[in-house]
C-alpha positions in Angstrom: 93.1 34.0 148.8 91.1 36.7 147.6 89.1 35.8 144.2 89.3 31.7 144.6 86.8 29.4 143.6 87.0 25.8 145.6 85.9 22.5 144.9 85.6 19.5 146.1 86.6 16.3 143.9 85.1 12.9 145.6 88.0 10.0 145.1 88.2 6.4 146.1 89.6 7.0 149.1 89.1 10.4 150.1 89.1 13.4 148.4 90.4 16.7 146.8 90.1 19.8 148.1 91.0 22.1 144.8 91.2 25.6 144.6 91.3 28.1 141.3 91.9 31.3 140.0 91.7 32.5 136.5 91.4 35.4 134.7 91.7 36.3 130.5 92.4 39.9 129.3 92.6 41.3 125.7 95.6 43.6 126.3 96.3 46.8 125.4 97.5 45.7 121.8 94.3 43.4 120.6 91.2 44.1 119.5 89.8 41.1 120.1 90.4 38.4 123.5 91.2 35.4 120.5 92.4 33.4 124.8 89.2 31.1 125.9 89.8 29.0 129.4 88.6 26.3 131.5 89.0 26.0 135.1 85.9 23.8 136.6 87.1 21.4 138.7 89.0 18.5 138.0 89.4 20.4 134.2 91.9 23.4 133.8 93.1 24.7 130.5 93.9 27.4 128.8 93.5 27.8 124.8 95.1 30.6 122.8 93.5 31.3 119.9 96.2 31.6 116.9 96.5 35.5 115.7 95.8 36.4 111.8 94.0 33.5 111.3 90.2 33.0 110.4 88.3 32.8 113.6 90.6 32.5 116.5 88.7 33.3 119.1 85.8 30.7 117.8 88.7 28.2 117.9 89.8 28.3 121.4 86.3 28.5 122.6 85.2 25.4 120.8 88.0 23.7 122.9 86.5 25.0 125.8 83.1 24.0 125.0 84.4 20.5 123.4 85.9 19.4 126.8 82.6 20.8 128.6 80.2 18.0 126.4 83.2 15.1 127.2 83.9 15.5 130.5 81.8 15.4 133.6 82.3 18.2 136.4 83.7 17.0 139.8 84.5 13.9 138.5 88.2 12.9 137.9 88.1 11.3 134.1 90.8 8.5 132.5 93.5 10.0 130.8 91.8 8.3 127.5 89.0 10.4 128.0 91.1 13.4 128.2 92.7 12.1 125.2 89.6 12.1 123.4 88.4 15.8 124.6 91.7 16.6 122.9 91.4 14.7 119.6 87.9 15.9 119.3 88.1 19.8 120.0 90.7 18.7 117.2 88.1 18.0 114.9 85.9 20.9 115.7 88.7 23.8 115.2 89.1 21.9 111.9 85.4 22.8 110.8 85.8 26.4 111.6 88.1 26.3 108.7 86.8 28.3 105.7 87.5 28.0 101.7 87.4 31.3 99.8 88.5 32.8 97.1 92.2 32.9 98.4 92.4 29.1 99.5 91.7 27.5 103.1 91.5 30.5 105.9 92.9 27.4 108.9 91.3 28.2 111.9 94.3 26.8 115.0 95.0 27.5 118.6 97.1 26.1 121.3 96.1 24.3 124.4 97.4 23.6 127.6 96.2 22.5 130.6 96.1 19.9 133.9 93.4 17.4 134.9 93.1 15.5 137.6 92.8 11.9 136.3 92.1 8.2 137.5 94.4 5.7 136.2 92.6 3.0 137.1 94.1 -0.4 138.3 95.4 0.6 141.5 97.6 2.9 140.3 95.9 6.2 142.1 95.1 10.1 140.9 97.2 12.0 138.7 97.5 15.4 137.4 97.8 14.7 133.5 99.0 17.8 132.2 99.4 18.5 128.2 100.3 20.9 125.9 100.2 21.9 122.0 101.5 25.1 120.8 103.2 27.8 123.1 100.8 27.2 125.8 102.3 26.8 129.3 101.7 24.6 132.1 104.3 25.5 135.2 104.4 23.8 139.0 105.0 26.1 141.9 106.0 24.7 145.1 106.3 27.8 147.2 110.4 28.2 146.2 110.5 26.8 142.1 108.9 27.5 139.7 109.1 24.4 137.1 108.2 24.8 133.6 106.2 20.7 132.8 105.5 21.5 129.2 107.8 22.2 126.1 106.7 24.4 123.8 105.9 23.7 120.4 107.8 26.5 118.6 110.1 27.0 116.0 112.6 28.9 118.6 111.9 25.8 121.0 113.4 23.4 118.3 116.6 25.9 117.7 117.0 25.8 121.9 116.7 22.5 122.1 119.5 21.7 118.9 121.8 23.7 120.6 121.4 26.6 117.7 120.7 29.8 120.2 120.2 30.1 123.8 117.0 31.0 125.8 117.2 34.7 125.8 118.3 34.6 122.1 114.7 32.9 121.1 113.2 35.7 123.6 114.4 38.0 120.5 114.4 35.4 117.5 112.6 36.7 114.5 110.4 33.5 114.6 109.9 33.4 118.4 106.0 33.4 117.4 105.9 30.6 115.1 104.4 27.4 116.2 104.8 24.2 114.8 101.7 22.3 116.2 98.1 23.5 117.0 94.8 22.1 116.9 93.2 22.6 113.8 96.4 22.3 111.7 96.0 19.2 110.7 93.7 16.4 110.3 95.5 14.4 113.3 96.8 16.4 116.4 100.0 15.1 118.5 99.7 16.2 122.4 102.6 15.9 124.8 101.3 14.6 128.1 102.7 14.2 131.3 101.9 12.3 134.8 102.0 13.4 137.9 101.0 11.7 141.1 98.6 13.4 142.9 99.5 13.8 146.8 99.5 16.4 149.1 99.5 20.0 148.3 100.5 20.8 144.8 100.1 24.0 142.4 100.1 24.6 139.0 100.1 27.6 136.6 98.0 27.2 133.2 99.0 30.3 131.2 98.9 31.4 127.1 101.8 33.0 126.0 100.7 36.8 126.6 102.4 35.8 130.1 105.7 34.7 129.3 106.4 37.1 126.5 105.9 39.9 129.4 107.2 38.3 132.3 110.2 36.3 132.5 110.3 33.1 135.4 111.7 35.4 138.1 108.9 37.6 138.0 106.0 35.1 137.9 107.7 33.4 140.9 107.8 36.9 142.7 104.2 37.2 142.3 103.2 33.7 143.4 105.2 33.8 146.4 104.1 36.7 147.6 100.1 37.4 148.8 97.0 37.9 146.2 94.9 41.3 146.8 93.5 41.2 143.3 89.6 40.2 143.5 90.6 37.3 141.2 93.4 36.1 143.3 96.8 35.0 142.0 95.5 34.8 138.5 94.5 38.8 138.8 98.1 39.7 140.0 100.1 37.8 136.8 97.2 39.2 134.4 97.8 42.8 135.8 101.3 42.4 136.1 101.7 41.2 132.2 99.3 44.3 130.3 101.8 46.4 133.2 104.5 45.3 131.5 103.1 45.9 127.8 99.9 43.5 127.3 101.0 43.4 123.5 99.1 40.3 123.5 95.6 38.5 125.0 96.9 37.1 128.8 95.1 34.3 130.5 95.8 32.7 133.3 94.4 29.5 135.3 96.1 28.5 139.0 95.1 25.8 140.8 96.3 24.6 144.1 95.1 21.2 145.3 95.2 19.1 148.4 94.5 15.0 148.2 93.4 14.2 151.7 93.0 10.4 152.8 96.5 10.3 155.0 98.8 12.2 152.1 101.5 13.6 154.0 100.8 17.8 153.7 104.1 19.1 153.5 104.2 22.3 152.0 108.2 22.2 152.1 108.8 19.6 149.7 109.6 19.9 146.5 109.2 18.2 143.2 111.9 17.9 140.4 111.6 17.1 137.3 114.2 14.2 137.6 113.2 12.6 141.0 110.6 9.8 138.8 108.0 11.6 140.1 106.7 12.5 136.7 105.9 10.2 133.5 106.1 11.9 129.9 105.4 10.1 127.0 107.7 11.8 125.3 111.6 13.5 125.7 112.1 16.9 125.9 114.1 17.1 122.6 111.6 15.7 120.2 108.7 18.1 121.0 107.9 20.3 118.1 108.8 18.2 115.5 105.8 18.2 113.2 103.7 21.0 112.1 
């Protein structure tokens, strides 16, 4: 597709053939582009900067430049090491905090994000993909488009009690309070998923000046039809979103990846969320419980 980057990511036995798009716009409501995003293979993320507070845009990009110093490009890392590119962009959004007159200006964003990872011990390549904040991470497997992570929002936890519905919290006075970032707090708590790497999978890394403009149906329409933008797929959901009101930054990372080595390539099949086929470390109910 038009405005794809490829890579190639070596593996024990065979390889990954991984292509990108991405593209980050300030909107027509912002002043400032407070989105930063990664998307050098095996790494792609996506960190929103949080909005009225000190430095947002320094925030998200000392994630970005945090997991460039930890992790090596074209080389598939452990999960702890991902772990530890999370806990330590932590620590750096944390110093970006000032102290003035008025108290503590907290400097936060979100992050989400996929990496390919090696588990070690025979266990093969997985997609790890994490969140914290309102951050999205989606798969796309030509038909269904899956949201992986759970937002960390104070709508999310009313959804998820049963206290409104999913197009109430579209119109919830709170729908833009989070209750994790990094920088909030002295220790940060990312959800994390695995997902076995095999055959042709694709995922869309996204802040939420997406989904506030464009509901599921509309971001499936786009990536199931053909990119003409000059960056790709990425170009089209970017456009589509300032379109539709850009009241906020919109970035957007999609990768598409195929694990050679004798993977079946069957572009038919699809993944759900209740087949085994992907590990969480933690339930769908209990995310956003701490701020």
């Amino acid at each position: 597709m038009p405005g794809d980057v490829e890579g190639i990511v070596s593996l024990t036995r065979g390889s990954a053939l991984i292509a990108h798009s991405a593209r980050s716009d300030v909107g027509r409501v912002r002043a400032v582009n407070e989105d930063s995003f990664l998307a050098e293979a095996p790494v792609y993320l996506v960190a929103d900067g949080m909005g009225g507070h000190a430095r947002g845009d320094a925030a998200s990009q000392a994630v970005v430049d945090t997991f460039r110093r930890h992790l090596e490009p074209g080389v598939p890392p452990t999960p702890e090491q991902v772990l530890d590119a999370i806990h330590t962009s932590n620590d750096a959004v944390r110093a970006l905090s000032d102290e003035g007159e008025e108290g503590t200006a907290v400097a936060g964003t979100t992050l989400a994000g996929v990496v390919l990872v090696d588990t070690g011990d025979g266990v093969g390549f997985h997609w790890m993909v994490f969140n914290i904040g309102d951050s999205r991470v989606y798969a796309w497997d030509g038909r269904t488009l899956d949201q992986l992570s759970v937002d960390h929002s104070a709508v999310q936890e009313l959804v998820d009690a049963g206290l409104i519905s999913p197009d109430d919290a579209e119109r919830h006075p709170d729908r833009n309070v989070i209750t994790r970032a990094l920088g909030a707090d002295e220790v940060v708590d990312p959800d994390i998923w695995l997902i076995p790497a095999a055959g042709r999978q694709m995922f869309l890394v996204c802040s939420d000046g997406l989904t506030k403009e464009l509901d599921d149906e509309r971001v499936a329409s786009i990536l199931a039809g053909d990119a003409v933008h000059a960056a790709g797929m990425a170009g089209e959901l970017v456009d589509a979103a300032i379109e539709h009101g850009g009241r906020d930054n919109v970035s957007v990372v999609v990768v598409e990846s195929t694990i050679g080595a004798g993977d079946d390539d069957d572009s038919d099949a699809t993944r759900d969320r209740g087949d085994g086929s992907v590990e969480t470390t933690r339930p769908r109910g209990e995310g956003g419980a701490d701020g």
